[in-house]
C-alpha positions in Angstrom: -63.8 -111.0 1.1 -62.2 -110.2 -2.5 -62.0 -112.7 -4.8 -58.6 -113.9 -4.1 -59.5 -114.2 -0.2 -59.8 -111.8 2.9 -58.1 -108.0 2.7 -57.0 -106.9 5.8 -57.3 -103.3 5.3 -58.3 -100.0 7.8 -59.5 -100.6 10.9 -59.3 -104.9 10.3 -55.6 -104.4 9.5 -52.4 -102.7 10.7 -52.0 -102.3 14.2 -55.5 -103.4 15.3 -54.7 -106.9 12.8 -51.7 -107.2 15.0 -53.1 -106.9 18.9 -56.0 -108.8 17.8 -53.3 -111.6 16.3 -51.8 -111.4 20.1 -54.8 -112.1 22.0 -55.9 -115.0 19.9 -51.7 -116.1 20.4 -49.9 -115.3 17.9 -47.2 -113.4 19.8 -43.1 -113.2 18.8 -42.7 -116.3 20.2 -45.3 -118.1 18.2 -43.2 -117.0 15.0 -40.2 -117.7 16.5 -41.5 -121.3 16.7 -43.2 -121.3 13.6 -39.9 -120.5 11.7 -38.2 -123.2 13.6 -34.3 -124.0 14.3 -32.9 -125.1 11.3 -32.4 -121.9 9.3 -29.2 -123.0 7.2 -26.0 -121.2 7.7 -25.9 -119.8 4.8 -27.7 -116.6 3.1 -30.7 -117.5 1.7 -33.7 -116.0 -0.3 -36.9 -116.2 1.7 -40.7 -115.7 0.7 -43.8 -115.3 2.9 -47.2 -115.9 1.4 -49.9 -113.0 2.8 -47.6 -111.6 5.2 -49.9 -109.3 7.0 -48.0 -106.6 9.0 -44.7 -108.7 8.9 -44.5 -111.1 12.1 -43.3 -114.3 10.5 -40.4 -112.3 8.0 -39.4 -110.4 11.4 -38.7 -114.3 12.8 -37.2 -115.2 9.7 -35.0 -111.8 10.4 -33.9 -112.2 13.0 -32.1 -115.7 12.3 -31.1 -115.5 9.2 -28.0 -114.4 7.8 -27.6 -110.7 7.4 -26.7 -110.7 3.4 -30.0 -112.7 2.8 -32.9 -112.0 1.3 -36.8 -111.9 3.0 -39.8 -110.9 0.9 -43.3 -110.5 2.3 -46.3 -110.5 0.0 -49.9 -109.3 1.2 -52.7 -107.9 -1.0 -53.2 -105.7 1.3 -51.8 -102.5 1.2 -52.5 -101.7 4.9 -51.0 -104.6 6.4 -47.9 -104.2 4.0 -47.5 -100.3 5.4 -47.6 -101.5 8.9 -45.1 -104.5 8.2 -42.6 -101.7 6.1 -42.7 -99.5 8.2 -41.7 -101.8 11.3 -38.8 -103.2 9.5 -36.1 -101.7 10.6 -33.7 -103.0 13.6 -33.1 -106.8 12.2 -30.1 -108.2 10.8 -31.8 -109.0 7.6 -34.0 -106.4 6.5 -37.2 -107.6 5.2 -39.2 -106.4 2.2 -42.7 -106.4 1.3 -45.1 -106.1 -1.7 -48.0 -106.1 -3.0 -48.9 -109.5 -4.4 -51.3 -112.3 -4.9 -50.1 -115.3 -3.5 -51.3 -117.1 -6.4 -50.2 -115.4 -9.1 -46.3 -114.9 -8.0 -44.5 -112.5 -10.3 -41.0 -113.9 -9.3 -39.1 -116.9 -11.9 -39.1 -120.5 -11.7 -36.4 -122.1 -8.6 -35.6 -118.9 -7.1 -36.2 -119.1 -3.7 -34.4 -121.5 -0.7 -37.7 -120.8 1.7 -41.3 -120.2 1.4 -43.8 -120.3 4.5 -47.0 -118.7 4.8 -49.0 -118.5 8.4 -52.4 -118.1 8.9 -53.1 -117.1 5.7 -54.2 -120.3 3.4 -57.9 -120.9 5.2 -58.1 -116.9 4.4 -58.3 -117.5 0.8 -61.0 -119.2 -1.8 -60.2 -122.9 -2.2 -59.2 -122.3 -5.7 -56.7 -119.4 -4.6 -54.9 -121.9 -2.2 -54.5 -124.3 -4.4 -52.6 -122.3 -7.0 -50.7 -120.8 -4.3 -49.3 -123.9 -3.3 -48.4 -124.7 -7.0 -46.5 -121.5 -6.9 -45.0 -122.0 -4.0 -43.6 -125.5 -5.7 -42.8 -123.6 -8.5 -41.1 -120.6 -7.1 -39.1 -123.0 -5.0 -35.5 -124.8 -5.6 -35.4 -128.5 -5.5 -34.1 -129.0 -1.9 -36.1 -125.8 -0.8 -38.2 -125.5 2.1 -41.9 -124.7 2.7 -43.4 -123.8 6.1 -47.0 -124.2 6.2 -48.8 -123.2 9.5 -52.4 -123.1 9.7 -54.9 -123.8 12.4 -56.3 -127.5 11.8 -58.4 -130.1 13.5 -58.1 -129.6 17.4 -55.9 -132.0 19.5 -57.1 -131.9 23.4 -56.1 -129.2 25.0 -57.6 -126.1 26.9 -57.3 -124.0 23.4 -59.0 -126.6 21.5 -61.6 -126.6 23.8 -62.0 -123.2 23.8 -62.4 -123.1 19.8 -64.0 -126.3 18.9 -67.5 -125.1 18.6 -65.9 -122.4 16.4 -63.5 -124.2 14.3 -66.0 -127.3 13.8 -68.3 -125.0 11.2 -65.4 -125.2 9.2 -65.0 -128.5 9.3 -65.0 -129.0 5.3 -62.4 -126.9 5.0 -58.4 -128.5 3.1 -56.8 -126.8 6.8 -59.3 -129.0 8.9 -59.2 -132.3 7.1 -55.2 -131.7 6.5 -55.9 -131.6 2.9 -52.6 -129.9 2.5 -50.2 -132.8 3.0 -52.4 -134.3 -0.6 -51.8 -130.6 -2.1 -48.5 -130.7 -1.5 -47.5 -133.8 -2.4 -49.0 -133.5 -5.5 -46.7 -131.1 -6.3 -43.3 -132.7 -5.3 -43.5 -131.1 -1.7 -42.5 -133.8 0.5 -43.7 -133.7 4.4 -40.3 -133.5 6.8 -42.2 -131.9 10.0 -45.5 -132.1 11.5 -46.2 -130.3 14.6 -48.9 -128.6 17.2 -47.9 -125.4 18.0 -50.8 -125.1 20.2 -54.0 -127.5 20.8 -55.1 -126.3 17.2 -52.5 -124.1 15.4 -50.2 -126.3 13.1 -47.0 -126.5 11.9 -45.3 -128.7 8.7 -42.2 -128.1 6.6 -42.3 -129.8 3.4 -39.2 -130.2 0.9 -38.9 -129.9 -2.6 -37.9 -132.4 -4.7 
């Protein structure tokens, strides 16, 4: 792990990051639920927080409008190779770059969206905190952030399957739902709260 979290990169990333992200379930439909159904109408400029190779901008993609904006950021430079180079064949096209997720080089208000899945447990507790500052501060009051992360397990056949796993990282913010706190704490109000599966969760939060 670097110090701003985990690098995806050579044989942990690309194409082997992706079909090992399916067999744990993180398929097209996973994203497709993930981004949900109330994308507004209108075009609007999108941002998602360590992208990996792409599958949450490709949802976003797909149901936005065609004239708006979707950038992906990822330190690594594998996983952002693999998501440019699958990027074609959407309505929107998506972008991607190579970013820190806490250290955002884009101005104050300027996005209508930000999500981010999977990716905050990767990091340092330090680096997710000032990545959900950013993420308040890169946002426009009104603007939406979608924050899915695996969490404390609800019964299920999934949970059951993971619990023995998932319980040594018990003290972590994605466990405990520390989030919600983190959030709030920085004018991102809680809308939607959701199981995707038996441990993989979804919220949307809104800017004041």
């Amino acid at each position: 792990m670097s110090r701003k979290g985990n690098e995806f990169k050579g044989i942990a990333g690309g194409a082997n990051y992706k079909r090992g992200a399916i067999i744990m379930g993180f398929t097209e439909k996973f994203y497709d639920r993930a981004i949900g159904e109330n994308i507004p109408s209108e075009p609007i400029v999108a941002l998602d927080l360590g992208c990996g190779p792409g599958a949450l901008s490709y949802a976003l993609a797909k149901k936005a409008q065609p004239s708006s904006t979707i950038i992906g950021i990822d330190i690594s430079n594998d996983q952002l190779n693999y998501a440019r180079a699958h990027a074609d064949g959407f309505p929107c096209k998506p972008q991607f770059i190579k970013c820190s997720m806490d250290e955002l080089n884009f101005p104050d208000q300027s996005f209508d969206l930000v999500m981010t899945s999977m990716a905050l447990h990767e990091t340092p507790p330090e680096v997710r905190r000032k990545a959900i500052k950013e993420a308040a501060r890169v946002l426009k009051p009104g603007g939406l952030f979608i924050l899915v992360d695996w969490s404390r397990p609800k019964f299920g056949l999934f949970g059951i399957l993971w619990f023995p796993f998932l319980l040594t990282k018990s003290g972590r913010d994605n466990w405990n739902n520390t989030y919600k706190t983190l959030c709030e704490d920085e004018d991102l109000m809680l809308e939607e709260d959701q199981y995707l599966t038996s441990a993989y969760r979804r919220q949307v939060f809104r800017k004041k």
